[in-house]
mmCIF file of the N, C-alpha and C atoms, coordinates in Angstrom:
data_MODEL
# 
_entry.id   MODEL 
# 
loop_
_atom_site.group_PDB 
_atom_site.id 
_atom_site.type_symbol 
_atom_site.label_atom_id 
_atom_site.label_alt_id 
_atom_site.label_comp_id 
_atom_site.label_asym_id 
_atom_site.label_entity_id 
_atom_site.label_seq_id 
_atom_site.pdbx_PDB_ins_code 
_atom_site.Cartn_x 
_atom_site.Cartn_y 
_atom_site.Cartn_z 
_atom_site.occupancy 
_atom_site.B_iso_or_equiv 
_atom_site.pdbx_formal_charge 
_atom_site.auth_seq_id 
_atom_site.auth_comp_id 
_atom_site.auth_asym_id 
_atom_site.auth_atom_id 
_atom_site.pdbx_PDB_model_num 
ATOM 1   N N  . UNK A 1 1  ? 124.810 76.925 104.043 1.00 0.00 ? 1  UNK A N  1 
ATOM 2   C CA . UNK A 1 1  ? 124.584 77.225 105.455 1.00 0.00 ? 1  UNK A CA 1 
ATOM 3   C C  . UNK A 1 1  ? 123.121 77.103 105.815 1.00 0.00 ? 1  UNK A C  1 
ATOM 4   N N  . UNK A 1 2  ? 122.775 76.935 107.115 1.00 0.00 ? 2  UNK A N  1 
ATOM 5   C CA . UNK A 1 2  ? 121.592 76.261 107.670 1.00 0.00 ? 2  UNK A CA 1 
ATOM 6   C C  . UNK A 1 2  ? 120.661 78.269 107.541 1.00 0.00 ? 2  UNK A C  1 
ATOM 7   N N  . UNK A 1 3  ? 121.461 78.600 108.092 1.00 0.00 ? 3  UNK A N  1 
ATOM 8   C CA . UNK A 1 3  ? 120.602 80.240 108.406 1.00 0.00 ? 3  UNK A CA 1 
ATOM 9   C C  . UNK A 1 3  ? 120.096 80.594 106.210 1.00 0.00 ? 3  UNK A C  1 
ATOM 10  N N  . UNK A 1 4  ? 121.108 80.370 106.180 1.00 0.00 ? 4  UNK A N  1 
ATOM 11  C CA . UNK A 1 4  ? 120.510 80.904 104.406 1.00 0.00 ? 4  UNK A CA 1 
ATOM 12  C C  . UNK A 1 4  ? 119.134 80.366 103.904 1.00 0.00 ? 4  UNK A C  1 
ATOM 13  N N  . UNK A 1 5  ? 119.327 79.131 104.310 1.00 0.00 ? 5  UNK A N  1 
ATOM 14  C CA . UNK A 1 5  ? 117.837 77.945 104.119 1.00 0.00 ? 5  UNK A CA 1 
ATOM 15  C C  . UNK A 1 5  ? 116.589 79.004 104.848 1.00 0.00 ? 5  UNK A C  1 
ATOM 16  N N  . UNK A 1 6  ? 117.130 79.096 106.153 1.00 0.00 ? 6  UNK A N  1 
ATOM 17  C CA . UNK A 1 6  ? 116.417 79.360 107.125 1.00 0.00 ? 6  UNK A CA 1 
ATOM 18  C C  . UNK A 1 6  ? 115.763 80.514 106.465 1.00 0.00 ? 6  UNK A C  1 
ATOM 19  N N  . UNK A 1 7  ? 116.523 81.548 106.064 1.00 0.00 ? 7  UNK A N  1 
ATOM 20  C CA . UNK A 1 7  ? 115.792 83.329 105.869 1.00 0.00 ? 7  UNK A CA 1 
ATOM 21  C C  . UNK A 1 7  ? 115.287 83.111 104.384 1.00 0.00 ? 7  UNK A C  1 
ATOM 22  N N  . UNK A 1 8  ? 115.755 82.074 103.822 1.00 0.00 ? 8  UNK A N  1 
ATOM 23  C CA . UNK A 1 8  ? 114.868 81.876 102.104 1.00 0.00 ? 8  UNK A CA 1 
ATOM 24  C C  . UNK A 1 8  ? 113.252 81.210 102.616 1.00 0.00 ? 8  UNK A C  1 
ATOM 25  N N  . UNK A 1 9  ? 113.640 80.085 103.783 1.00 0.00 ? 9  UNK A N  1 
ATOM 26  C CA . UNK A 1 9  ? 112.105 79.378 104.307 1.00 0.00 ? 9  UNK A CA 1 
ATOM 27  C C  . UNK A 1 9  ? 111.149 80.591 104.852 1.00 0.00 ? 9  UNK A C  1 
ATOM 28  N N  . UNK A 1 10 ? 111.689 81.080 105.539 1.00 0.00 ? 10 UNK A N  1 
ATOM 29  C CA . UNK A 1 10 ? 110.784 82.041 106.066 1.00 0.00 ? 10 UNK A CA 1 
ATOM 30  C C  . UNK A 1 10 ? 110.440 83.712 105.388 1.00 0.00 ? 10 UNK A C  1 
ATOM 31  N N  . UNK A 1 11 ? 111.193 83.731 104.389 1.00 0.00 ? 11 UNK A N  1 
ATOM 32  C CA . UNK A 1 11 ? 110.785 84.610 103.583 1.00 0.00 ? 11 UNK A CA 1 
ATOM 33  C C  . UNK A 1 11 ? 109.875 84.380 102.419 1.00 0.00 ? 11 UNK A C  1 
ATOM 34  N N  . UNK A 1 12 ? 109.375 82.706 102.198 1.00 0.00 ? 12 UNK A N  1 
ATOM 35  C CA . UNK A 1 12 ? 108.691 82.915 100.744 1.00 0.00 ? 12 UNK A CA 1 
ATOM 36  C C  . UNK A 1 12 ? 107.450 83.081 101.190 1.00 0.00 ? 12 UNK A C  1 
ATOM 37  N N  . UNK A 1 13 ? 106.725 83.864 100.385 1.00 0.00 ? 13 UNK A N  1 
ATOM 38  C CA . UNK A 1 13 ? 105.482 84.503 100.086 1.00 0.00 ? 13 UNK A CA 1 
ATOM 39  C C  . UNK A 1 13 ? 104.325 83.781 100.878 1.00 0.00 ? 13 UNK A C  1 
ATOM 40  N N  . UNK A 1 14 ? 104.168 82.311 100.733 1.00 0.00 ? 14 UNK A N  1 
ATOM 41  C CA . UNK A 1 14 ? 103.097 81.569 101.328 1.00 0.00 ? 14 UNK A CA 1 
ATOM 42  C C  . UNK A 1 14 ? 103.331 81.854 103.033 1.00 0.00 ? 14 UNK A C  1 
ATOM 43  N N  . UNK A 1 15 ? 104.656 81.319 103.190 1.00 0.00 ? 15 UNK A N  1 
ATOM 44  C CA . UNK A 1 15 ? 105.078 80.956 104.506 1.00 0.00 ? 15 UNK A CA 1 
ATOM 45  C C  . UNK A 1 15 ? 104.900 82.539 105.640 1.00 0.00 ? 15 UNK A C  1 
ATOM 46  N N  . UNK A 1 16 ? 105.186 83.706 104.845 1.00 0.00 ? 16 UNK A N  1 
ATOM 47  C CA . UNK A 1 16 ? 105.081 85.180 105.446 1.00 0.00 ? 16 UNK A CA 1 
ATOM 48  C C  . UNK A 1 16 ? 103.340 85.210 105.402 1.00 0.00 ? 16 UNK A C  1 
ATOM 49  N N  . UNK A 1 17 ? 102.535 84.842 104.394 1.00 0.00 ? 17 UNK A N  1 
ATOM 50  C CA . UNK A 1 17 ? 100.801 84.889 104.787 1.00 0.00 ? 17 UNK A CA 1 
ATOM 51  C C  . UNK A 1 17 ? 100.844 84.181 106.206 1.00 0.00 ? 17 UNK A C  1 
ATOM 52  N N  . UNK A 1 18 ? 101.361 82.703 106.018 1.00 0.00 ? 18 UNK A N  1 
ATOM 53  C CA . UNK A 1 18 ? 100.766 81.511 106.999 1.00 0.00 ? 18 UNK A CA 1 
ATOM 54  C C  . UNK A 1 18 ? 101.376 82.176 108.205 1.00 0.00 ? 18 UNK A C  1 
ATOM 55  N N  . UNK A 1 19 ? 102.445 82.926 108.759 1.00 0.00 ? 19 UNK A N  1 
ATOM 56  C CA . UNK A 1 19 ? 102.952 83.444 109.691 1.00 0.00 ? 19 UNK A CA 1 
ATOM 57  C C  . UNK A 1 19 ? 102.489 84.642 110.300 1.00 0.00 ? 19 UNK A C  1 
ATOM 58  N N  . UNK A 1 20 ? 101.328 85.271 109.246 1.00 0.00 ? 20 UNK A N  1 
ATOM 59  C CA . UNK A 1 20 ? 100.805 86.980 109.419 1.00 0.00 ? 20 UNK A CA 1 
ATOM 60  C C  . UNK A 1 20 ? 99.755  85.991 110.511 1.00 0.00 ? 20 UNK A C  1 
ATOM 61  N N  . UNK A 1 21 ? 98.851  85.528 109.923 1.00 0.00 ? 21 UNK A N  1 
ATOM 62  C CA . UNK A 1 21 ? 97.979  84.787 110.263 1.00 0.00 ? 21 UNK A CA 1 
ATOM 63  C C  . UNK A 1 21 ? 98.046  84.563 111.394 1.00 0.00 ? 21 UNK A C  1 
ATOM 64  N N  . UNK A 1 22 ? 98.894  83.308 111.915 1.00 0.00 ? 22 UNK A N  1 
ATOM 65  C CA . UNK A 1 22 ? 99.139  83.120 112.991 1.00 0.00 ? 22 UNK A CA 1 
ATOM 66  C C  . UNK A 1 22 ? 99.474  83.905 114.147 1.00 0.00 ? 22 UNK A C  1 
ATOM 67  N N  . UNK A 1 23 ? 100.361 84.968 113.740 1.00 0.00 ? 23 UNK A N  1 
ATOM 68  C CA . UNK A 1 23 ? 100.510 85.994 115.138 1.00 0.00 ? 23 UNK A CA 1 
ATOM 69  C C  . UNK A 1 23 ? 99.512  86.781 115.218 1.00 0.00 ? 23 UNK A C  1 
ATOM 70  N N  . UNK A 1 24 ? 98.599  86.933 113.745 1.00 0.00 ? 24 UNK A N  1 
ATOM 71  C CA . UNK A 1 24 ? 97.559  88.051 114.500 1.00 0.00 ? 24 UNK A CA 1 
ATOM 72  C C  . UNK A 1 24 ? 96.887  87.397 115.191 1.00 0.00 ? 24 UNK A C  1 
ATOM 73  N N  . UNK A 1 25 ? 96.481  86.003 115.000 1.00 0.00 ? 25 UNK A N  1 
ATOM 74  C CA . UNK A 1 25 ? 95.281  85.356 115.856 1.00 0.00 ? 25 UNK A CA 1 
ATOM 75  C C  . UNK A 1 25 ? 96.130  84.935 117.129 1.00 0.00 ? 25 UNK A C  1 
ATOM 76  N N  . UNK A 1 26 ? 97.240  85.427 117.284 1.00 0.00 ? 26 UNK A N  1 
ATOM 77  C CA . UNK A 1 26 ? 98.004  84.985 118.717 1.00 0.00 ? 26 UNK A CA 1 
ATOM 78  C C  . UNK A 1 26 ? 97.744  86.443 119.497 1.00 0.00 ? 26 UNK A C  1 
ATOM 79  N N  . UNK A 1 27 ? 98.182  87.843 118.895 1.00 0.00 ? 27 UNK A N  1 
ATOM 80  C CA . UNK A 1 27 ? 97.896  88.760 118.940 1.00 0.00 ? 27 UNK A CA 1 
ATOM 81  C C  . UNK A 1 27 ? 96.797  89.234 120.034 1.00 0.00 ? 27 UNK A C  1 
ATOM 82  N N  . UNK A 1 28 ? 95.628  88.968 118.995 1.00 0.00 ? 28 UNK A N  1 
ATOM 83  C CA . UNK A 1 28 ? 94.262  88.964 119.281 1.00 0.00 ? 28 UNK A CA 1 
ATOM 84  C C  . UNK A 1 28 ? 94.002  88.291 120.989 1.00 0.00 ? 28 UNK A C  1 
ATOM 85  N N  . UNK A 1 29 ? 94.425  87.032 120.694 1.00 0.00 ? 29 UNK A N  1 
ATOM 86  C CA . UNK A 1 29 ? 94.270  85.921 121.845 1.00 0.00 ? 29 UNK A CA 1 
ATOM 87  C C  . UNK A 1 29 ? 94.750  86.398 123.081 1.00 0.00 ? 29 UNK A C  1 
ATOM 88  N N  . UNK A 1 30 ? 96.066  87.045 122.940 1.00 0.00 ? 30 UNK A N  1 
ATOM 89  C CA . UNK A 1 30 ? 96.709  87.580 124.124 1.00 0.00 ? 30 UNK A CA 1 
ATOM 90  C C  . UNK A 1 30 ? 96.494  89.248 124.273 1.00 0.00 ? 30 UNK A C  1 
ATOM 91  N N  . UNK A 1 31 ? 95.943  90.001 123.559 1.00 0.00 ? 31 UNK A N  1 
ATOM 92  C CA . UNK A 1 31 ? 95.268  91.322 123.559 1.00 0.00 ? 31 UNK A CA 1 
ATOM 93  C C  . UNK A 1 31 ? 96.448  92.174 123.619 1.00 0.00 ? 31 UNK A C  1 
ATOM 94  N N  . UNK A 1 32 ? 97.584  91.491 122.635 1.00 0.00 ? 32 UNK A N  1 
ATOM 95  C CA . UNK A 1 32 ? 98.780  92.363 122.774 1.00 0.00 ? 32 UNK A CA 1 
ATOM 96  C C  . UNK A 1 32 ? 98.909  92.874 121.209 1.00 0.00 ? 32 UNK A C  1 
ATOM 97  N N  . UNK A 1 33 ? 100.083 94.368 120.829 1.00 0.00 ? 33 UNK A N  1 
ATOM 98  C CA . UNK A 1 33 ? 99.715  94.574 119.382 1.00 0.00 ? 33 UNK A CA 1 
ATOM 99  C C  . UNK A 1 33 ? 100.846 93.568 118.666 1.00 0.00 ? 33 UNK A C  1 
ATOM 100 N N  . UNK A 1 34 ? 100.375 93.147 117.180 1.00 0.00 ? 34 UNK A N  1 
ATOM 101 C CA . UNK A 1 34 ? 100.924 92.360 116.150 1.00 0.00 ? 34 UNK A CA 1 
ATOM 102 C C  . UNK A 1 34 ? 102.810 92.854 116.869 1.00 0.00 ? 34 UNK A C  1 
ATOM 103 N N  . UNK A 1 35 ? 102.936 94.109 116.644 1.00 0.00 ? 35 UNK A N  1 
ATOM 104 C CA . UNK A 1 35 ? 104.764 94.379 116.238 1.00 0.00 ? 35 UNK A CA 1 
ATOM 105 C C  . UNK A 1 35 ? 104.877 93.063 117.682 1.00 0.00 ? 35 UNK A C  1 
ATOM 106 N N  . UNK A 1 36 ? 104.559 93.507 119.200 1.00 0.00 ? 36 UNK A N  1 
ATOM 107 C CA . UNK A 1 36 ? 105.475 92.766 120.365 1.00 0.00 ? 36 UNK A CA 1 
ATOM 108 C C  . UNK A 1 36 ? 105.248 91.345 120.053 1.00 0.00 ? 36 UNK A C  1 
ATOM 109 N N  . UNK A 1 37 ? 103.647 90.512 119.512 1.00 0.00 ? 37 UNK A N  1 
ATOM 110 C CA . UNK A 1 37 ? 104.207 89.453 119.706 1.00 0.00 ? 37 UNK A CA 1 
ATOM 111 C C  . UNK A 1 37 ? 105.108 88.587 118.575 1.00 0.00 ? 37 UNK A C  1 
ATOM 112 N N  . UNK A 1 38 ? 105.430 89.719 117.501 1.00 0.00 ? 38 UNK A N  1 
ATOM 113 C CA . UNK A 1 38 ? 106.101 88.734 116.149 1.00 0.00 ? 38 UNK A CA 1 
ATOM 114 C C  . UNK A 1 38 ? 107.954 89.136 117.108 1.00 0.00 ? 38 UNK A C  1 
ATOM 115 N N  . UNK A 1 39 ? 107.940 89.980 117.701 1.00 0.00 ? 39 UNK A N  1 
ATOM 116 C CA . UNK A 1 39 ? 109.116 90.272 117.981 1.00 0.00 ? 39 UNK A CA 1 
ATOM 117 C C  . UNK A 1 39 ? 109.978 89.758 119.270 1.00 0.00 ? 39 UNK A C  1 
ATOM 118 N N  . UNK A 1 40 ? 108.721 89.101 119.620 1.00 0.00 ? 40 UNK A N  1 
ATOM 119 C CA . UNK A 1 40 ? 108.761 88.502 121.209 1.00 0.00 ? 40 UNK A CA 1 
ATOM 120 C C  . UNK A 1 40 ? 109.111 87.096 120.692 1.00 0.00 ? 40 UNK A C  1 
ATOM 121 N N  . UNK A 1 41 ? 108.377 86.245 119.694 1.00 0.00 ? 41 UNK A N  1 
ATOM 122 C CA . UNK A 1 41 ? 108.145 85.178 119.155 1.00 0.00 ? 41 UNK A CA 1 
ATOM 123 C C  . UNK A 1 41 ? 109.826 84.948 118.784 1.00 0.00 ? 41 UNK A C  1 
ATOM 124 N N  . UNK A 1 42 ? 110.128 85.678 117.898 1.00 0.00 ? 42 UNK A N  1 
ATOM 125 C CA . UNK A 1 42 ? 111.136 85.616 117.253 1.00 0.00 ? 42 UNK A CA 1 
ATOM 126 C C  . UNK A 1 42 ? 112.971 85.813 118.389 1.00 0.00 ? 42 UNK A C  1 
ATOM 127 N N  . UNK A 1 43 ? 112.613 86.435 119.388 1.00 0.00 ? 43 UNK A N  1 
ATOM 128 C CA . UNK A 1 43 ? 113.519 86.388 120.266 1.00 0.00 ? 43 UNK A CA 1 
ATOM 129 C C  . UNK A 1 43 ? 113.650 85.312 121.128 1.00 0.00 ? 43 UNK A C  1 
ATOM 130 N N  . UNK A 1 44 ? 112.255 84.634 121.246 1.00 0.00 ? 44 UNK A N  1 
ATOM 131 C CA . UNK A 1 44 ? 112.392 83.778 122.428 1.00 0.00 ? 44 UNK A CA 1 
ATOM 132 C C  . UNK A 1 44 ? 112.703 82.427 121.723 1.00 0.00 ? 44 UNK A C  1 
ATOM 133 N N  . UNK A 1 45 ? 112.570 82.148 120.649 1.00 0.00 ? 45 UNK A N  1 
ATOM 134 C CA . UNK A 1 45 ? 112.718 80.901 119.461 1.00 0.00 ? 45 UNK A CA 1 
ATOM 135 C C  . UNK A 1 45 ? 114.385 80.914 118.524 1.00 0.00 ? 45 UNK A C  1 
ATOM 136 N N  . UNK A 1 46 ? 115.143 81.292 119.140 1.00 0.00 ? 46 UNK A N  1 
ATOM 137 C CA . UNK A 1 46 ? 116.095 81.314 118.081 1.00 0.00 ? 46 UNK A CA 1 
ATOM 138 C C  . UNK A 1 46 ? 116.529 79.774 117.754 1.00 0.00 ? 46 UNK A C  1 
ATOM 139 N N  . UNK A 1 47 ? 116.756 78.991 118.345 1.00 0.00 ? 47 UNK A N  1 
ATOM 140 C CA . UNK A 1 47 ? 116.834 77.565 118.074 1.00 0.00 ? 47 UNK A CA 1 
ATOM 141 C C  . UNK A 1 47 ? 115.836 76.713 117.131 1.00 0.00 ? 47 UNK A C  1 
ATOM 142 N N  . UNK A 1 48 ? 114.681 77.496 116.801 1.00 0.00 ? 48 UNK A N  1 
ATOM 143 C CA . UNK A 1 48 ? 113.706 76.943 115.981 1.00 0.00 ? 48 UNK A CA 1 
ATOM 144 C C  . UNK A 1 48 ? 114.238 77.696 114.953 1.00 0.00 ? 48 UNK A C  1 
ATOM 145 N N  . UNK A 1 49 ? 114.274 78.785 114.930 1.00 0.00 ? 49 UNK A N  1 
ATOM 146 C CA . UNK A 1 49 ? 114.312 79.509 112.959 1.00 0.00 ? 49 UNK A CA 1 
ATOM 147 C C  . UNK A 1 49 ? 115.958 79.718 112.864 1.00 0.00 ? 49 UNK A C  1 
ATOM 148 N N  . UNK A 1 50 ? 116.769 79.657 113.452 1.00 0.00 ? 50 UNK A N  1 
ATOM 149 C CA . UNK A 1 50 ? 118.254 79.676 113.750 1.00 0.00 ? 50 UNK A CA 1 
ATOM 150 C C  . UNK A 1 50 ? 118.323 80.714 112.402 1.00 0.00 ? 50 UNK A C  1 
ATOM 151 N N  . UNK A 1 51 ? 118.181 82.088 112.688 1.00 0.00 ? 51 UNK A N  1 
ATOM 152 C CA . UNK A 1 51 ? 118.679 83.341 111.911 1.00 0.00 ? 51 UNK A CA 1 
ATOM 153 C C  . UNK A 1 51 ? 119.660 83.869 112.743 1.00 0.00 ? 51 UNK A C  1 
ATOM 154 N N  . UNK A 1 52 ? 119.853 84.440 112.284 1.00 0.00 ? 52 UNK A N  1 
ATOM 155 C CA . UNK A 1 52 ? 121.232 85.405 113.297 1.00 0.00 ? 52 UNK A CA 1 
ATOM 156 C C  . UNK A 1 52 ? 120.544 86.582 113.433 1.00 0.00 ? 52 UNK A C  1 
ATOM 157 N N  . UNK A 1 53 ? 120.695 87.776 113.921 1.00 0.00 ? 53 UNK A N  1 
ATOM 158 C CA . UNK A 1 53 ? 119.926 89.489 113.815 1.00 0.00 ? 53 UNK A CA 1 
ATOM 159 C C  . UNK A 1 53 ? 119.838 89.741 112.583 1.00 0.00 ? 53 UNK A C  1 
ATOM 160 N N  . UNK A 1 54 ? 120.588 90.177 111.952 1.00 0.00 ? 54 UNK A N  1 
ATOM 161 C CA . UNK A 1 54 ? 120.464 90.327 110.744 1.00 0.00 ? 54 UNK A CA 1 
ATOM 162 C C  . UNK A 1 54 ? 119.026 90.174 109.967 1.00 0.00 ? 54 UNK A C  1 
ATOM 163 N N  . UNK A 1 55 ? 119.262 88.570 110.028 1.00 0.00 ? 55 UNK A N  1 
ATOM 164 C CA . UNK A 1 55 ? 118.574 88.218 108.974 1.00 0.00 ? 55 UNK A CA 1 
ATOM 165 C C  . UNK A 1 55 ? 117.133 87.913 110.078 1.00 0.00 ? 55 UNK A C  1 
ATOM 166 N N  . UNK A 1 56 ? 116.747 87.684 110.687 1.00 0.00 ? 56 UNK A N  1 
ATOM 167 C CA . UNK A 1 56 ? 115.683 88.122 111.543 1.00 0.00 ? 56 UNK A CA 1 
ATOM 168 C C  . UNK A 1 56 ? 114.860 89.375 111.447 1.00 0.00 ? 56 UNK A C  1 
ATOM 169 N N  . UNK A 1 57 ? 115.650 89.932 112.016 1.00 0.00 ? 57 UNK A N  1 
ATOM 170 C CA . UNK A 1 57 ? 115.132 91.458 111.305 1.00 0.00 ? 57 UNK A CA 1 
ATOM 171 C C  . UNK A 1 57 ? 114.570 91.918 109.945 1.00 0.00 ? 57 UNK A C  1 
ATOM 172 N N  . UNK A 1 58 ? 115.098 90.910 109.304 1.00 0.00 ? 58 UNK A N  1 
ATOM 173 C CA . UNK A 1 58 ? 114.539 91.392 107.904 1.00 0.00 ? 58 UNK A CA 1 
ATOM 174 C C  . UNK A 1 58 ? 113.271 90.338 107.560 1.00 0.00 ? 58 UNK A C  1 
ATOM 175 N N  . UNK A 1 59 ? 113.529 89.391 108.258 1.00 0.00 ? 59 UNK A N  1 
ATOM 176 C CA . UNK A 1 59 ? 112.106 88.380 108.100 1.00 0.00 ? 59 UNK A CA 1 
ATOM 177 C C  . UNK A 1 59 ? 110.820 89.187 108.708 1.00 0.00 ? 59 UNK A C  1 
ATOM 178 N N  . UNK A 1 60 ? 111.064 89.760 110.056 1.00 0.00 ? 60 UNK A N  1 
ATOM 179 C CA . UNK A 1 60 ? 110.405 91.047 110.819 1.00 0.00 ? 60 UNK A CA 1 
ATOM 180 C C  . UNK A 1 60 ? 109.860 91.841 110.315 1.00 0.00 ? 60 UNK A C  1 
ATOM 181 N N  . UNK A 1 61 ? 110.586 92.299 110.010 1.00 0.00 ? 61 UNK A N  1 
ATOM 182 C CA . UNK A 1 61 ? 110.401 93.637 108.720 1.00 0.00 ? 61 UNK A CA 1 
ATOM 183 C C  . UNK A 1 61 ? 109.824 93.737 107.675 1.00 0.00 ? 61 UNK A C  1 
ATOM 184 N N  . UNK A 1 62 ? 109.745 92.819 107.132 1.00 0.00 ? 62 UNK A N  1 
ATOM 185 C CA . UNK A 1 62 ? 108.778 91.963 105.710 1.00 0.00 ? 62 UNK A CA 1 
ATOM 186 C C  . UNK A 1 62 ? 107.380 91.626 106.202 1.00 0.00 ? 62 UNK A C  1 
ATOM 187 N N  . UNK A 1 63 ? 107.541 90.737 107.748 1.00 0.00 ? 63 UNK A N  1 
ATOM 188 C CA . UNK A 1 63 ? 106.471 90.484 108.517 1.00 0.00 ? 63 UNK A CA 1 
ATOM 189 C C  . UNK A 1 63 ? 105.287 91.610 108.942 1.00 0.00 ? 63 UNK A C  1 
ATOM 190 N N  . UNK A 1 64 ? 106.080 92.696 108.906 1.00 0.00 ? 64 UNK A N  1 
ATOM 191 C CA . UNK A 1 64 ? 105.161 93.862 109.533 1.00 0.00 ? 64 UNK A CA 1 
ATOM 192 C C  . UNK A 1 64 ? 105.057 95.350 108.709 1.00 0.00 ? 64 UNK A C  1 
ATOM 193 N N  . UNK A 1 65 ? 105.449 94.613 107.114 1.00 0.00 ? 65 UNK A N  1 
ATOM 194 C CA . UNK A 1 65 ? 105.514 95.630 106.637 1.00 0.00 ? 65 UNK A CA 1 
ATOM 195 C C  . UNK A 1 65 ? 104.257 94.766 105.365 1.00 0.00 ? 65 UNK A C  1 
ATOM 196 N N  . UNK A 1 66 ? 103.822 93.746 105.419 1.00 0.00 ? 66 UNK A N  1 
ATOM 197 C CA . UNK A 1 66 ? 102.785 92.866 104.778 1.00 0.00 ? 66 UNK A CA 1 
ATOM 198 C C  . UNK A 1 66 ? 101.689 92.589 105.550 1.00 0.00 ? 66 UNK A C  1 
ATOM 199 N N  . UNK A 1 67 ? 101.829 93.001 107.215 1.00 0.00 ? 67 UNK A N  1 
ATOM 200 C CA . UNK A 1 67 ? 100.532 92.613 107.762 1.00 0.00 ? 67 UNK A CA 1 
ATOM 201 C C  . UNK A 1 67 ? 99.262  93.365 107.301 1.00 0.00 ? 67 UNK A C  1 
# 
């Protein structure tokens, strides 16, 4: 299945740095805190990372529990 790919891609180790990265300096840019824009990102994109809740949440969760 495409979502399994999906939550293994976005869960390995490099890809969760290269992703901290990016929302904090999005973060920063838009003067909003890290949690709204990884959570905003991730709601408004489901056609790009095609997770279901579930497994979103736990990419999230990993995301903001490593920032």
């Amino acid at each position: 299945r495409e979502t399994k790919k999906s939550l293994k891609y976005y869960s390995q180790p490099h890809e969760l740095e290269a992703q901290i990265a990016g929302f904090k300096r999005r973060a920063q840019k838009e003067q909003k805190p890290f949690e709204e824009v990884v959570r905003t990102w991730f709601d408004r994109n489901h056609s790009k990372h095609q997770l279901n809740q579930k497994e979103m949440d736990k990419v999230i969760n990993k995301l903001l529990e490593d920032q």
